[in-house]
Biotite code that builds the C-alpha atoms (Angstrom):
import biotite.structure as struc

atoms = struc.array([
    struc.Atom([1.516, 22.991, 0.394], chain_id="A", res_id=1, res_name="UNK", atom_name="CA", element="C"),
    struc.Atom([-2.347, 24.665, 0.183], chain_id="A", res_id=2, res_name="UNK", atom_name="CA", element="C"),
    struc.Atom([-5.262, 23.844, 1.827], chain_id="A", res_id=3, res_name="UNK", atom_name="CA", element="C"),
    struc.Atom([-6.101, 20.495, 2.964], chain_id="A", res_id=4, res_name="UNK", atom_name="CA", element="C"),
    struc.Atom([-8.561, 18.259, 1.190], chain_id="A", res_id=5, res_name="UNK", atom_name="CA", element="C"),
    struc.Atom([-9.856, 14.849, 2.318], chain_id="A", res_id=6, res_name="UNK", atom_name="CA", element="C"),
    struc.Atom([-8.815, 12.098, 0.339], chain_id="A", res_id=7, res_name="UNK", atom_name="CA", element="C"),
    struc.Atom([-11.188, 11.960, -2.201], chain_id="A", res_id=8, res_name="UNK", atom_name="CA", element="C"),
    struc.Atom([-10.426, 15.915, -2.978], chain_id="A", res_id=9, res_name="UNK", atom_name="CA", element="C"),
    struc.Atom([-6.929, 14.813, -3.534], chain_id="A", res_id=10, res_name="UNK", atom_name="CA", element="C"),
    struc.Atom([-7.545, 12.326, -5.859], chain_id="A", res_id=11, res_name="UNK", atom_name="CA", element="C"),
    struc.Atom([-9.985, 14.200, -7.503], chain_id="A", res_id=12, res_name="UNK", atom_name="CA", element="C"),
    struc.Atom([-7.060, 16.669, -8.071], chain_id="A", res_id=13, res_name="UNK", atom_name="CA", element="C"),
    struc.Atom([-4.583, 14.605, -9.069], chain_id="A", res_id=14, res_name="UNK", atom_name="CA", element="C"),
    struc.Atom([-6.747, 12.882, -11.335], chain_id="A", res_id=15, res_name="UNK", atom_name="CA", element="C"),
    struc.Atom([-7.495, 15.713, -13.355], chain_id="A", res_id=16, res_name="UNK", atom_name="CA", element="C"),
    struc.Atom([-3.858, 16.961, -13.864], chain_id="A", res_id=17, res_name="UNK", atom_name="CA", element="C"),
    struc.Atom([-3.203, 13.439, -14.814], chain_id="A", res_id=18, res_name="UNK", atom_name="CA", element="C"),
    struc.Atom([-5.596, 14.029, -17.783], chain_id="A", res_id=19, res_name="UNK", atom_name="CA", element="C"),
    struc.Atom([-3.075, 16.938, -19.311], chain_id="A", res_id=20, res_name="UNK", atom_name="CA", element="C"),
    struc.Atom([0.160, 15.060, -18.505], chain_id="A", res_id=21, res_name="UNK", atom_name="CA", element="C"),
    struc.Atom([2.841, 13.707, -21.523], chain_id="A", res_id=22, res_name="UNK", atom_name="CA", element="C"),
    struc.Atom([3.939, 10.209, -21.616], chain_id="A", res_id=23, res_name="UNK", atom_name="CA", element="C"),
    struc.Atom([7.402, 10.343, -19.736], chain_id="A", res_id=24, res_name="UNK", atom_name="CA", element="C"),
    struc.Atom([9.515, 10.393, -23.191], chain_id="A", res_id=25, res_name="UNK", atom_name="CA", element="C"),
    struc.Atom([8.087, 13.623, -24.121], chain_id="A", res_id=26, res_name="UNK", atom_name="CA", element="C"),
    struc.Atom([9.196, 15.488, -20.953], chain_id="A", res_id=27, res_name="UNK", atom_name="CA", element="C"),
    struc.Atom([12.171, 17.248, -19.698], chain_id="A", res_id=28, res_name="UNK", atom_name="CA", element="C"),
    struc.Atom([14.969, 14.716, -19.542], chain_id="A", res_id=29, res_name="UNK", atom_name="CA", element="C"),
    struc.Atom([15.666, 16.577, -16.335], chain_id="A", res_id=30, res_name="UNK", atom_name="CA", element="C"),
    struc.Atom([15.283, 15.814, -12.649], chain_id="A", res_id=31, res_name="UNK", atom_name="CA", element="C"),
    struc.Atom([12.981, 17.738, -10.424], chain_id="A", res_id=32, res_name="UNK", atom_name="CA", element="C"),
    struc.Atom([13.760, 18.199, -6.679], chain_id="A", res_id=33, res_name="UNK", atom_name="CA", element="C"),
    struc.Atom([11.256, 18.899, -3.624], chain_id="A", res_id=34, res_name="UNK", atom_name="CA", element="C"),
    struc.Atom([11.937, 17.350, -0.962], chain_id="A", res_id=35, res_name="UNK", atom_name="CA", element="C"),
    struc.Atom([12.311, 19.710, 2.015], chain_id="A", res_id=36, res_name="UNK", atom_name="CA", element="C"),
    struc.Atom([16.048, 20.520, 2.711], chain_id="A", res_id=37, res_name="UNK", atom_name="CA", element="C"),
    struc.Atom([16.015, 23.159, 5.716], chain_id="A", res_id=38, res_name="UNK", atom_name="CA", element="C"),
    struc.Atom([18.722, 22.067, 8.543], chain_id="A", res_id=39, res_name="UNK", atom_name="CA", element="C"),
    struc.Atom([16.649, 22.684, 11.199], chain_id="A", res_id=40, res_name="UNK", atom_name="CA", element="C"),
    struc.Atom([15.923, 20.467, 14.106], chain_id="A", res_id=41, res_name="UNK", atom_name="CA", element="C"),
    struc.Atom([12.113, 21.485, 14.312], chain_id="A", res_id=42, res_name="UNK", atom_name="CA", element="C"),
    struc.Atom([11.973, 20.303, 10.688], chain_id="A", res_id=43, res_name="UNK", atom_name="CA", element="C"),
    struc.Atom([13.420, 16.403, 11.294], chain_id="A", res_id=44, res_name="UNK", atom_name="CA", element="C"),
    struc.Atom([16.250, 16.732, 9.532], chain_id="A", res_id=45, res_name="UNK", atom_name="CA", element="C"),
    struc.Atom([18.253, 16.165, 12.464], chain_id="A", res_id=46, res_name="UNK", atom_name="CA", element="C"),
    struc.Atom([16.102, 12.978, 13.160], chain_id="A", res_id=47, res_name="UNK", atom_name="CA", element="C"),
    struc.Atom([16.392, 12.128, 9.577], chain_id="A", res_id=48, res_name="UNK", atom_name="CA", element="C"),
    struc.Atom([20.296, 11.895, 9.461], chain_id="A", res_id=49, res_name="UNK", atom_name="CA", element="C"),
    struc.Atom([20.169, 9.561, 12.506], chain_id="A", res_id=50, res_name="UNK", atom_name="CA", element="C"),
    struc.Atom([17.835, 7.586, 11.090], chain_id="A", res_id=51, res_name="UNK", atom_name="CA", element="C"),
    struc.Atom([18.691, 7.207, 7.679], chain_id="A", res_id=52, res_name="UNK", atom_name="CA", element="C"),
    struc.Atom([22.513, 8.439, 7.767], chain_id="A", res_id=53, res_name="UNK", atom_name="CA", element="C"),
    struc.Atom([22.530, 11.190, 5.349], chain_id="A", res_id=54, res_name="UNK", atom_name="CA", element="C"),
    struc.Atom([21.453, 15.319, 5.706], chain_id="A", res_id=55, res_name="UNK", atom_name="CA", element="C"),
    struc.Atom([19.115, 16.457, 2.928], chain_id="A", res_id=56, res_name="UNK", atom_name="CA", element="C"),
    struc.Atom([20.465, 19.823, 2.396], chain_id="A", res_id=57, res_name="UNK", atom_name="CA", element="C"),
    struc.Atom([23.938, 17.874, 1.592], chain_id="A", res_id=58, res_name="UNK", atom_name="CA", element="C"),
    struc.Atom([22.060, 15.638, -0.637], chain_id="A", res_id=59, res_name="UNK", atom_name="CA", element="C"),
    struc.Atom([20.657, 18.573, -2.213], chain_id="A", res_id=60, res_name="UNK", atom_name="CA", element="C"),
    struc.Atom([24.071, 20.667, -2.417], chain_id="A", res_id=61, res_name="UNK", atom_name="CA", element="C"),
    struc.Atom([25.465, 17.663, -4.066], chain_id="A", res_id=62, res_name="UNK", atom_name="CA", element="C"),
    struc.Atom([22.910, 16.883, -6.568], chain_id="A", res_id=63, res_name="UNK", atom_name="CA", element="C"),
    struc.Atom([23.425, 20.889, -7.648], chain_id="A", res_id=64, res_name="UNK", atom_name="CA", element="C"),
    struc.Atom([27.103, 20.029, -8.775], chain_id="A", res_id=65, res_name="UNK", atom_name="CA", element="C"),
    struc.Atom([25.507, 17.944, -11.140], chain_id="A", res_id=66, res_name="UNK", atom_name="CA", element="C"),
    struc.Atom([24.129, 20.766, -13.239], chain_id="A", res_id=67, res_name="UNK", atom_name="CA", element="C"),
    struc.Atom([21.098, 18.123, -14.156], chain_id="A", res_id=68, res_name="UNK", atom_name="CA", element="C"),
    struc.Atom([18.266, 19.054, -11.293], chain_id="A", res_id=69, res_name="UNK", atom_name="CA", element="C"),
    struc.Atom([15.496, 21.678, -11.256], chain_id="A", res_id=70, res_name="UNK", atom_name="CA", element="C"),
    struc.Atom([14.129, 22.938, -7.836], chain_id="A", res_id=71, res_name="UNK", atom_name="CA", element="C"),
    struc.Atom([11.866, 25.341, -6.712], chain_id="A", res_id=72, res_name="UNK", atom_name="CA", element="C"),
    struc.Atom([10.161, 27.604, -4.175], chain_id="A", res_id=73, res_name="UNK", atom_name="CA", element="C"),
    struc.Atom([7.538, 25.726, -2.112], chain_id="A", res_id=74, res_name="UNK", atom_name="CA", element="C"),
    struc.Atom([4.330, 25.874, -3.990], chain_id="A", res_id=75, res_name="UNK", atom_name="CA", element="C"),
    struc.Atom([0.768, 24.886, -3.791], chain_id="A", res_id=76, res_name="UNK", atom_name="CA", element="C"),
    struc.Atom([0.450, 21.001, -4.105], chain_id="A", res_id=77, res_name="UNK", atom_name="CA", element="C"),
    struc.Atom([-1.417, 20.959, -6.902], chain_id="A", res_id=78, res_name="UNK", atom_name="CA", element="C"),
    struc.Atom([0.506, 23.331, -8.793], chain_id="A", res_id=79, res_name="UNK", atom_name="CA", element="C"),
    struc.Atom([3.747, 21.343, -7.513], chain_id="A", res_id=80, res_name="UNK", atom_name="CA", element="C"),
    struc.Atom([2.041, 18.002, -9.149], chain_id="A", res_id=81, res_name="UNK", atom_name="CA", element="C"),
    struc.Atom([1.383, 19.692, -12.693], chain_id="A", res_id=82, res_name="UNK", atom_name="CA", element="C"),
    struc.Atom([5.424, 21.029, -12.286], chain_id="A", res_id=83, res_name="UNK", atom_name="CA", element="C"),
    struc.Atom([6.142, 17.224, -11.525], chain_id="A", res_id=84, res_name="UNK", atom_name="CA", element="C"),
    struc.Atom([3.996, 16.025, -14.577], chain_id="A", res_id=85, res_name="UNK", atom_name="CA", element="C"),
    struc.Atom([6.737, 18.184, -16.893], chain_id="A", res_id=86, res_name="UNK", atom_name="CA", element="C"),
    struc.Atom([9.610, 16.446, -15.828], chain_id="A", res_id=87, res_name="UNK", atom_name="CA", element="C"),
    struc.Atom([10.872, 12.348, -16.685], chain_id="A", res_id=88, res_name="UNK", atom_name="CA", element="C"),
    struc.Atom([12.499, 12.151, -13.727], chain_id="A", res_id=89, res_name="UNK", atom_name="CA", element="C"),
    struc.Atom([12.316, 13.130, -9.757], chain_id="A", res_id=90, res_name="UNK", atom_name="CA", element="C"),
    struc.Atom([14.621, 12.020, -6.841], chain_id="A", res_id=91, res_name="UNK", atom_name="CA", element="C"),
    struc.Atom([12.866, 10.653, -3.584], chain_id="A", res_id=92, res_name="UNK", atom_name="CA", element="C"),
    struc.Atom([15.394, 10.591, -0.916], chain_id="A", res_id=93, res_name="UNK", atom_name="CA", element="C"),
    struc.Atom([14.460, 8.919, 2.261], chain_id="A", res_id=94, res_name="UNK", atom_name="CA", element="C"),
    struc.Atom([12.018, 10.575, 4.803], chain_id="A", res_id=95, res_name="UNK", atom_name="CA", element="C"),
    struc.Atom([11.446, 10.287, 8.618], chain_id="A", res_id=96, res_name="UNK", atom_name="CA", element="C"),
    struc.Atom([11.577, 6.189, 7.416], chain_id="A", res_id=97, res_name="UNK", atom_name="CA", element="C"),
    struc.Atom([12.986, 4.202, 4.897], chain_id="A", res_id=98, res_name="UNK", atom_name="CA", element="C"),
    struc.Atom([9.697, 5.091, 2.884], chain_id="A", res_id=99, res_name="UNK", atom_name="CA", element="C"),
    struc.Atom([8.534, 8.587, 1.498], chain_id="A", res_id=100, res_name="UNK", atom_name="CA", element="C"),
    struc.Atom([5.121, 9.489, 0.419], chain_id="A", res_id=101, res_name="UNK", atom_name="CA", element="C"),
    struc.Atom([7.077, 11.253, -2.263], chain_id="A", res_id=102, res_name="UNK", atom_name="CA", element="C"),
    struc.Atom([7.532, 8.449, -4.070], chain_id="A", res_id=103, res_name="UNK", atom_name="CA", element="C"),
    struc.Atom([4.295, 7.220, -4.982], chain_id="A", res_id=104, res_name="UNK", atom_name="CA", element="C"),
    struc.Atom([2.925, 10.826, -5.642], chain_id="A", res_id=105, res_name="UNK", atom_name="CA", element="C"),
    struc.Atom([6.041, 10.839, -8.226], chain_id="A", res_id=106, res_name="UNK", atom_name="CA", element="C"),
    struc.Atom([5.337, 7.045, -10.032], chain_id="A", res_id=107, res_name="UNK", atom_name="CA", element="C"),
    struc.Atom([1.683, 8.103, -10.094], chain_id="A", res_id=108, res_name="UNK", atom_name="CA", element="C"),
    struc.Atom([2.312, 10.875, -11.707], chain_id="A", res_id=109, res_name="UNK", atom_name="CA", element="C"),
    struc.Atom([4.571, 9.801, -14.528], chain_id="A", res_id=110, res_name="UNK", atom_name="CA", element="C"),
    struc.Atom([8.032, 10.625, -13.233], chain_id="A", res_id=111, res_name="UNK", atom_name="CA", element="C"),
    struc.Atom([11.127, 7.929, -13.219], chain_id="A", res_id=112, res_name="UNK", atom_name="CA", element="C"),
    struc.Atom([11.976, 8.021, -9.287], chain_id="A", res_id=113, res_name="UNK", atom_name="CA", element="C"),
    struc.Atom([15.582, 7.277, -7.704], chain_id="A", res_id=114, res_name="UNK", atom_name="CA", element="C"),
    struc.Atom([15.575, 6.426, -4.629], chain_id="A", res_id=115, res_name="UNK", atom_name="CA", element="C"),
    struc.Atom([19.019, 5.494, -2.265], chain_id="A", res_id=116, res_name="UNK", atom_name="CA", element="C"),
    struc.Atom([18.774, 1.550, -1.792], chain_id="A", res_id=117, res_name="UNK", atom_name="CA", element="C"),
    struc.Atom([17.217, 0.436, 1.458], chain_id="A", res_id=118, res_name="UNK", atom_name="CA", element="C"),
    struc.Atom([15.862, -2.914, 2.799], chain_id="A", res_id=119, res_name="UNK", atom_name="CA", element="C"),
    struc.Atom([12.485, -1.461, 1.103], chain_id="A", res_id=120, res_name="UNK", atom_name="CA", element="C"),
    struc.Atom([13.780, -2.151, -2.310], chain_id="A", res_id=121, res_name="UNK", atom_name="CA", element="C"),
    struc.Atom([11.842, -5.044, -3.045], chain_id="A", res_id=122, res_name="UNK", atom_name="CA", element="C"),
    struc.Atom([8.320, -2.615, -2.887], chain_id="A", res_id=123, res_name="UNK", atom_name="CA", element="C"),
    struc.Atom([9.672, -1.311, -6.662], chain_id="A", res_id=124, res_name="UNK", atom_name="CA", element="C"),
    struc.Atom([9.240, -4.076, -8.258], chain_id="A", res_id=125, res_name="UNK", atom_name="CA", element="C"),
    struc.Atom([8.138, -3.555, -11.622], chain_id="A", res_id=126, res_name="UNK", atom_name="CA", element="C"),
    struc.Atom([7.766, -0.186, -11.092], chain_id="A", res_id=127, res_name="UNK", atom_name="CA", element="C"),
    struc.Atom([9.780, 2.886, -12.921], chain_id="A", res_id=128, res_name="UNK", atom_name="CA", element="C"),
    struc.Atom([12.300, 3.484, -10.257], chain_id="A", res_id=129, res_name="UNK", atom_name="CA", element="C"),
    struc.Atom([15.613, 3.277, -10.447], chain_id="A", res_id=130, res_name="UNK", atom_name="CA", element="C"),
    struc.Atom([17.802, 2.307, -7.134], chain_id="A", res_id=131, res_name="UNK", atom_name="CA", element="C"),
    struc.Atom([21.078, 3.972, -6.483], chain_id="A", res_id=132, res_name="UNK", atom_name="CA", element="C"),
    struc.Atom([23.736, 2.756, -3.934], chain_id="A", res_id=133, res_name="UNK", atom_name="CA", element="C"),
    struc.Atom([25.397, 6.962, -4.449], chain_id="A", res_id=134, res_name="UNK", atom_name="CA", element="C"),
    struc.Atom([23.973, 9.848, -5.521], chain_id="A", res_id=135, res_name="UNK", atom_name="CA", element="C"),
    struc.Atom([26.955, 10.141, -8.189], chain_id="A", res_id=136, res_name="UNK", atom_name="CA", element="C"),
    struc.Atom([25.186, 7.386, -10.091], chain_id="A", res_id=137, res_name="UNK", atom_name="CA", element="C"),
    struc.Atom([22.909, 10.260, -11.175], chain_id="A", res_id=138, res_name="UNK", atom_name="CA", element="C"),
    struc.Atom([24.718, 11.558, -14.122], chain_id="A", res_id=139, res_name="UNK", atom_name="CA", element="C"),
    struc.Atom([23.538, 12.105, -17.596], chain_id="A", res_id=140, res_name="UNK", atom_name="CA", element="C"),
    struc.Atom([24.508, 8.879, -19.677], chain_id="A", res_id=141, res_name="UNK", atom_name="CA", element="C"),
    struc.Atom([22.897, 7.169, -16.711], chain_id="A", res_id=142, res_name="UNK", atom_name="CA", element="C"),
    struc.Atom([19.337, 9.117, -17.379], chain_id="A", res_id=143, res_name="UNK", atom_name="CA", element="C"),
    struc.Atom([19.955, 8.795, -20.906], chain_id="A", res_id=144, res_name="UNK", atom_name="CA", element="C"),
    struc.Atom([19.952, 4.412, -20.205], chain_id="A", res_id=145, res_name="UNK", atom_name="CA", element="C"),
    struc.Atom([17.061, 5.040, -17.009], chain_id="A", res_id=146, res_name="UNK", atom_name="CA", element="C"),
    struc.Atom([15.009, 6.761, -20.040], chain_id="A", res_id=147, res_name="UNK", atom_name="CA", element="C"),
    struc.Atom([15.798, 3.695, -22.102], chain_id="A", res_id=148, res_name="UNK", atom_name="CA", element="C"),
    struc.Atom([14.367, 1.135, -19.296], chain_id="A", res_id=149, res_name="UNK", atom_name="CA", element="C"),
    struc.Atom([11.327, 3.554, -17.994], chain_id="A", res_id=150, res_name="UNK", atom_name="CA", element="C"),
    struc.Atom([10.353, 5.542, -21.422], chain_id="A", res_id=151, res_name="UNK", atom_name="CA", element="C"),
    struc.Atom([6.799, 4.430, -20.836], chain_id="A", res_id=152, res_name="UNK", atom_name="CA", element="C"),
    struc.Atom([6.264, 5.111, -17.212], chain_id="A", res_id=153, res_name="UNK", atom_name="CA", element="C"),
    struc.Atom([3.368, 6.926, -17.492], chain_id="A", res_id=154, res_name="UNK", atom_name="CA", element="C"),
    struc.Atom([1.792, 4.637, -20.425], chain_id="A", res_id=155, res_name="UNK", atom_name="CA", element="C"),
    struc.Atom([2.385, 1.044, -18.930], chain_id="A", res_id=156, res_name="UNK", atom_name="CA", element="C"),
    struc.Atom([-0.445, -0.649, -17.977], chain_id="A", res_id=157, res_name="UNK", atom_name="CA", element="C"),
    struc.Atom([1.712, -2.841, -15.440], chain_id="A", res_id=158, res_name="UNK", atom_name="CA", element="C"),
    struc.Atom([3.180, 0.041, -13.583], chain_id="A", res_id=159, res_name="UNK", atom_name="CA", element="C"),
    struc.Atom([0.105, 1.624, -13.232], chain_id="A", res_id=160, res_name="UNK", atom_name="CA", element="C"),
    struc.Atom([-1.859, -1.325, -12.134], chain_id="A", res_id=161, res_name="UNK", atom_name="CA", element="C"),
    struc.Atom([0.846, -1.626, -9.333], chain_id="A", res_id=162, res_name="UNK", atom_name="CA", element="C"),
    struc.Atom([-0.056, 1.505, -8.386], chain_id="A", res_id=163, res_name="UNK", atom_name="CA", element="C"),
    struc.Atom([-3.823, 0.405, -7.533], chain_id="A", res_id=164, res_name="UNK", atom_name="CA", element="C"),
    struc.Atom([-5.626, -0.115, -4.651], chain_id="A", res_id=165, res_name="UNK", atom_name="CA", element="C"),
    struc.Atom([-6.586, -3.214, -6.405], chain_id="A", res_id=166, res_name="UNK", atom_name="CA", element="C"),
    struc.Atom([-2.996, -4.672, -6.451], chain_id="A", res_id=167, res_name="UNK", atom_name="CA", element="C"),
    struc.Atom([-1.604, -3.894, -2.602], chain_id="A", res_id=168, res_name="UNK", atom_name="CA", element="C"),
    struc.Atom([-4.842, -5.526, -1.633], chain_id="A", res_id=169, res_name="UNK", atom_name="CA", element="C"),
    struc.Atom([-4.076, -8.337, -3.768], chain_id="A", res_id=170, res_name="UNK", atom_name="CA", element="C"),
    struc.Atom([-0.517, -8.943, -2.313], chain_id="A", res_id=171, res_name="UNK", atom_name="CA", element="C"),
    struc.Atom([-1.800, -7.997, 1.311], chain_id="A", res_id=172, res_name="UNK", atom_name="CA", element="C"),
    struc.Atom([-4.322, -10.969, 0.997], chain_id="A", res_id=173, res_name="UNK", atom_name="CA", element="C"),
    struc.Atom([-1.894, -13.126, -0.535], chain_id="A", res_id=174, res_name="UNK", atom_name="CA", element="C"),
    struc.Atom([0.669, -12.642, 2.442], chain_id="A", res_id=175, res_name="UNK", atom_name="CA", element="C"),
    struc.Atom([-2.008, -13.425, 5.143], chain_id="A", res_id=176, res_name="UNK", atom_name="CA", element="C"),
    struc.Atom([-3.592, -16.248, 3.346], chain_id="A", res_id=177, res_name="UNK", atom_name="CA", element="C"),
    struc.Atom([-1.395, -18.904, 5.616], chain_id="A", res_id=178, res_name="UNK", atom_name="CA", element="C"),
    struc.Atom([-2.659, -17.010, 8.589], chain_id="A", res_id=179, res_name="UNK", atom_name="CA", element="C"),
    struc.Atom([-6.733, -17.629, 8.001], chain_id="A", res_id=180, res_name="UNK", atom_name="CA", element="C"),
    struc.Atom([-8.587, -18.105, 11.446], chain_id="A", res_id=181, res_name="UNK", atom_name="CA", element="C"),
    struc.Atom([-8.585, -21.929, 10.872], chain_id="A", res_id=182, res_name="UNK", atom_name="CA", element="C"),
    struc.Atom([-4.811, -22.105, 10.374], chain_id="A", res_id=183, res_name="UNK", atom_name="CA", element="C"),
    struc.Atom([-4.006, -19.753, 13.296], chain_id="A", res_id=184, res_name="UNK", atom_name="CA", element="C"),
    struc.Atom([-6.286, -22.242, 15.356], chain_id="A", res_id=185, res_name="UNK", atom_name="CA", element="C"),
    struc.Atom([-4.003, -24.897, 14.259], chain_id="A", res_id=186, res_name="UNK", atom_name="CA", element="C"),
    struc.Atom([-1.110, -22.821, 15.650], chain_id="A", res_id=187, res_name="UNK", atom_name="CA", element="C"),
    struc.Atom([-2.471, -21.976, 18.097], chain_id="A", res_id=188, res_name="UNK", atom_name="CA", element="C"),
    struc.Atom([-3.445, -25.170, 19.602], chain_id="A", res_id=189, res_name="UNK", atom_name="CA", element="C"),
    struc.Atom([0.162, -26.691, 18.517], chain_id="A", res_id=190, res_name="UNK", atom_name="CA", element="C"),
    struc.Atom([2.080, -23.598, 20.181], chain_id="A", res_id=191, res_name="UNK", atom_name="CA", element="C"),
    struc.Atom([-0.124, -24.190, 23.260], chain_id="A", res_id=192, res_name="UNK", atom_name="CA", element="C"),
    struc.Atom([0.742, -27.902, 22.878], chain_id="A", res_id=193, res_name="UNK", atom_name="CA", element="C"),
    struc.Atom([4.276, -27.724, 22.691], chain_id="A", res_id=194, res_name="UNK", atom_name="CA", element="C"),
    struc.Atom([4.533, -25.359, 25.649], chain_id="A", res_id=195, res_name="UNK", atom_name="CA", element="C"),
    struc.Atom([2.760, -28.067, 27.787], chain_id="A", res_id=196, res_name="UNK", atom_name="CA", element="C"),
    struc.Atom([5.455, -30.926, 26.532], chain_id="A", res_id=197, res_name="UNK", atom_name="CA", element="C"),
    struc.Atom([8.350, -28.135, 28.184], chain_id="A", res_id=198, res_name="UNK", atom_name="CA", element="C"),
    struc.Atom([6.487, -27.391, 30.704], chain_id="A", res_id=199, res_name="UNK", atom_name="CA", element="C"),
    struc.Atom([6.743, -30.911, 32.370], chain_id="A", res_id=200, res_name="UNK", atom_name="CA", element="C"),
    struc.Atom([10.861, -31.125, 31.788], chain_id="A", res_id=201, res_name="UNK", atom_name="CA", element="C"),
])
């Protein structure tokens, strides 16, 4: 996927082919497919189908009968982002987890994502991604209503706040508020406490 850059080389990247991207209405109502789909053990895909319960190469050969995907050769990555930034939608299948990096490269860059329904669902959230419980949800009166809900994915201030540092950090801080050092004292001592009152039964 080319040569590897530190972070900061990445985002320099991706910010720049952000610059000459279309809003999401003005791309091709089509679906773009990457994700890696050799059956080879070596690869994961083996571990992926125990783990997640579905092969990617039959995932792939399915979506194909749909006439309504475009794939291609493996490419450099940033070459594969500005292919990306052409297309409204992309499909983000699950990875060696429940969660794919895939994903957020795609909702960064514009693209409507569907993703299989996992216990993860709740991370999309006002975000442009549409859940599936089948792949055969993906037909082309369903992107036709997904363009209706998402037409401004790339536009939307929201989404792309939720897309920030700024935001995770907000909710990560937010979650662990109850937990401050002077609460988990308080915990503390009242776990410690209440093992003492067993203790003596």
């Amino acid at each position: 996927m080319g040569v590897r850059g530190t972070p900061v080389d990445q985002e320099m990247c991706l910010t720049q082919i952000l610059r000459n991207l279309q809003p999401t209405c003005f791309r091709k109502q089509r679906v773009f497919v990457d994700f890696q789909r050799r059956d080879n053990m070596r690869m994961g895909s083996f571990k992926r189908y125990l783990q997640c319960g579905e092969d990617r190469t039959s995932i792939f050969q399915y979506l194909l009968t749909t006439g309504l995907i475009d794939y291609s050769p493996q490419m450099d990555r940033s070459d594969l982002w500005k292919t990306k930034g052409q297309y409204a939608f992309s499909i983000s299948p699950h990875g060696n987890g429940l969660d794919c990096h895939r994903t957020w490269e795609d909702l960064i860059l514009g693209c409507i994502v569907i993703v299989k329904t996992s216990p993860l669902d709740f991370l999309y959230e006002g975000l442009p991604v549409v859940i599936v419980k089948d792949w055969s949800e993906i037909t082309e009166q369903n992107l036709e209503y997904w363009m209706t809900l998402y037409h401004n994915a790339f536009t939307n201030p929201i989404c792309r706040y939720r897309l920030t540092n700024e935001y995770w950090f907000s909710k990560i801080r937010a979650a662990a508020a109850p937990f401050t050092l002077k609460n988990a004292k308080i915990f503390i001592f009242k776990s410690l406490k209440m093992r003492s009152r067993c203790s003596t039964f």
